[in-house]
C-alpha positions, 0 to 999 in steps of 0.5 A: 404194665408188668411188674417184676422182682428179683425173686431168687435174686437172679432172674426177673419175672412177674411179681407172685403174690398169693392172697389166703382166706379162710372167709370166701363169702359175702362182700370178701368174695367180690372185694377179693375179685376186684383186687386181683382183676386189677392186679392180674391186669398189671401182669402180677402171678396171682393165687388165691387159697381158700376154705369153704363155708356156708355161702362160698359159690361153687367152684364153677361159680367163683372160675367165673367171677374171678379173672381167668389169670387167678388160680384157685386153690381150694382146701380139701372138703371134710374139715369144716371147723376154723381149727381145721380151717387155720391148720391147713392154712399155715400147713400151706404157708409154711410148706408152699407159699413161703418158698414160692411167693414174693407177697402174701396177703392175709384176708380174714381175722381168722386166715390172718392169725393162722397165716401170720402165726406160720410165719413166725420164726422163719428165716425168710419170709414173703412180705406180708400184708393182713386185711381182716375186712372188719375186725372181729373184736366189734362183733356185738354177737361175741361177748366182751370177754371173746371179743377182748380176747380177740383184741389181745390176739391181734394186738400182739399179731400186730406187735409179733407178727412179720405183716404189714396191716391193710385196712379197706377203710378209713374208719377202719384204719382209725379203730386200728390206730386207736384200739390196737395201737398199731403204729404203723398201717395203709389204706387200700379201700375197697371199690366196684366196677362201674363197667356195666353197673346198671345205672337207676333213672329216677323214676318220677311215676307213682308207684309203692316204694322199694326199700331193699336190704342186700346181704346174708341174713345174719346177726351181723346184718340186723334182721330184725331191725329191718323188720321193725322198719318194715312193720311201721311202714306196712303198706306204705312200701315194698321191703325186700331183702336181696339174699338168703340164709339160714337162721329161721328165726330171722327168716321168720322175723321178716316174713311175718312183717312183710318182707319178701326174699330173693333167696341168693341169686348171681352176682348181676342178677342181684345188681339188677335186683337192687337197681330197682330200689329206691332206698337202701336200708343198710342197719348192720351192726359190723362192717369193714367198707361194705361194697354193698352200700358202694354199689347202691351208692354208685348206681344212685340209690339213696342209702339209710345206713347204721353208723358204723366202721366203714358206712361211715366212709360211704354214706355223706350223711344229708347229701346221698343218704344218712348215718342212723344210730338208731331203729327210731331214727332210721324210721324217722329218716325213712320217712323224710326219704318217702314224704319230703319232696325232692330230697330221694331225687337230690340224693340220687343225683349227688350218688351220681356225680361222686361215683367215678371219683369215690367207689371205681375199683380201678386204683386197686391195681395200681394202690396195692402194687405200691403197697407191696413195693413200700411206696404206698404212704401210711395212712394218717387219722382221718376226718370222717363222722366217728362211728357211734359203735366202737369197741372201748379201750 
């Protein structure tokens, strides 16, 4: 299947869509890879414009985790700042981007405020469409008076701004609906790809449980939290944390109570790593719809995840895992994980039985073709759990 559009209003050829980031890192990296697999499949000319930070793989790394058919255009090296960043964002859509794409699609708070700032004015105009991947106004390491003027800003992006809100959850689409008073925005959730996902057998031998933890060591991710549950279950199971980063304090944090690191490994390398957990203990303090609990999910491993923005959407809480408001209770959920018998088994098997249905990328194709098309429905509020962390209005 090929997509076409009018583009000079004269001759038909693939629809051309470039996706703009200045946050090629973490789970964006894969969530952007997934998308634009996807789409290139559909026939969509497909470009992604980036800036590099701290744990963006190197270009060699990303040409092999992107589909061939996505070209790669990179910021020059030497301006490291988020002002430098943005400025060469809109100096891209404004002199490149907006002459030769039919859609534009913002990734980032950061890449979304340059990129729809640019657009500002402008006579014509690609669609466009902003997915912040959680928003940065529940960033609990901003203070409240950052993380308001965040809010101000994206409420009047919202309000000004000629682009269309994409969120990759439905917890998500809820705060948008709630904090910003958007009035209308879309869906697309994030997935994985099941092909070649290693699938975990339930291992009934005895053995010292694995309790992992995937992601960049950061505030975001809660280190010390994992930490805390670690030094009370000392002995009793192995922590290990799939990833690395560059916070010594945090790094210490966890090594004084026993939890080793991988360091940062390949994208499979670091499936196969979490392939031999028995749980995920996912505690993180912001999230927009993290394809790390998908992919622990999918292969069948039981989650303990914090009750936030996007967990919410992934965990069924009492049935593959459960959503935690607190260090106490993700101790006390642990501990029913490791001593009650039957319930890590029951969890594993429900994971299994939803993956095809709930976490395959294979919609994305065709959900954001029907998105950039204004045939995808708006999203209308949900019934998930509501998160316990949310920014008050």
């Amino acid at each position: 299947m090929v997509l076409y559009l009018n583009h000079d209003q004269s001759a038909a050829g693939p629809l051309v869509v470039a996706h703009v980031t200045e946050s090629l890192g973490g789970g964006v990296v894969t969530s952007l890879a997934r998308l634009t697999t996807r789409q290139a499949e559909l026939g969509m000319a497909i470009t992604l414009y980036f800036t590099r930070r701290e744990d963006t793989p190197p270009l060699a790394e990303l040409r092999e985790i992107f589909d061939p058919a996505v070209s790669l255009v990179e910021a020059p090296a030497g301006s490291e700042s988020l002002l430098a960043h943005g400025l060469w964002i809109m100096s891209k859509v404004r002199r490149e981007i907006s002459s030769s794409a039919d859609v534009i699609h913002f990734h980032s708070s950061v890449g979304g405020a340059f990129g729809r700032a640019a657009l500002l004015g402008r006579r014509r105009s690609p669609r466009s469409f902003y997915s912040p991947h959680g928003f940065s106004f529940l960033r609990t390491d901003y203070s409240p008076a950052i993380r308001n003027l965040y809010r101000v800003v994206e409420r009047a992006l919202c309000r000004w701004a000629p682009s269309n809100l994409v969120l990759v959850s439905r917890s998500e689409a809820d705060v948008a609906t709630r904090v910003l008073k958007t009035g209308t925005c879309f869906v697309v959730s994030n997935g994985v790809c099941l092909e070649g996902l290693p699938v975990r057998e339930f291992d009934r031998e005895e053995h010292l449980p694995v309790v992992a933890m995937v992601g960049r060591i950061a505030y975001q991710k809660a280190p010390w939290k994992f930490a805390e549950v670690a030094r009370h279950f000392r002995g009793r199971a192995r922590f290990v944390w799939i990833g690395d980063g560059d916070n010594n304090e945090f790094s210490a944090e966890l090594a004084d109570a026993g939890v080793e690191k991988t360091g940062w490994l390949t994208y499979p390398d670091a499936l196969l790593q979490l392939a031999k957990a028995d749980v995920l203990l996912f505690l993180t303090l912001w999230e927009g719809m993290p394809l790390a609990v998908m992919e622990a999910q999918s292969i069948g491993i039981p989650v303990i995840a914090s009750n936030i923005v996007g967990n919410v959407d992934i965990v069924d809480d009492g049935r593959t895992g459960f959503l935690v408001d607190t260090v106490a209770d993700a101790i006390d959920s642990l501990e029913r994980m490791l001593g009650e018998h039957g319930l890590a088994e029951r969890f594993f098997r429900e994971a299994l039985q939803v993956r095809s249905s709930r976490w395959s990328d294979l919609h994305l194709g065709v959900d954001s073709a029907d998105l950039y098309s204004g045939r995808l429905p708006a999203y209308s509020r949900s019934e998930t759990r509501a998160p316990s962390v949310i920014l008050t209005t």
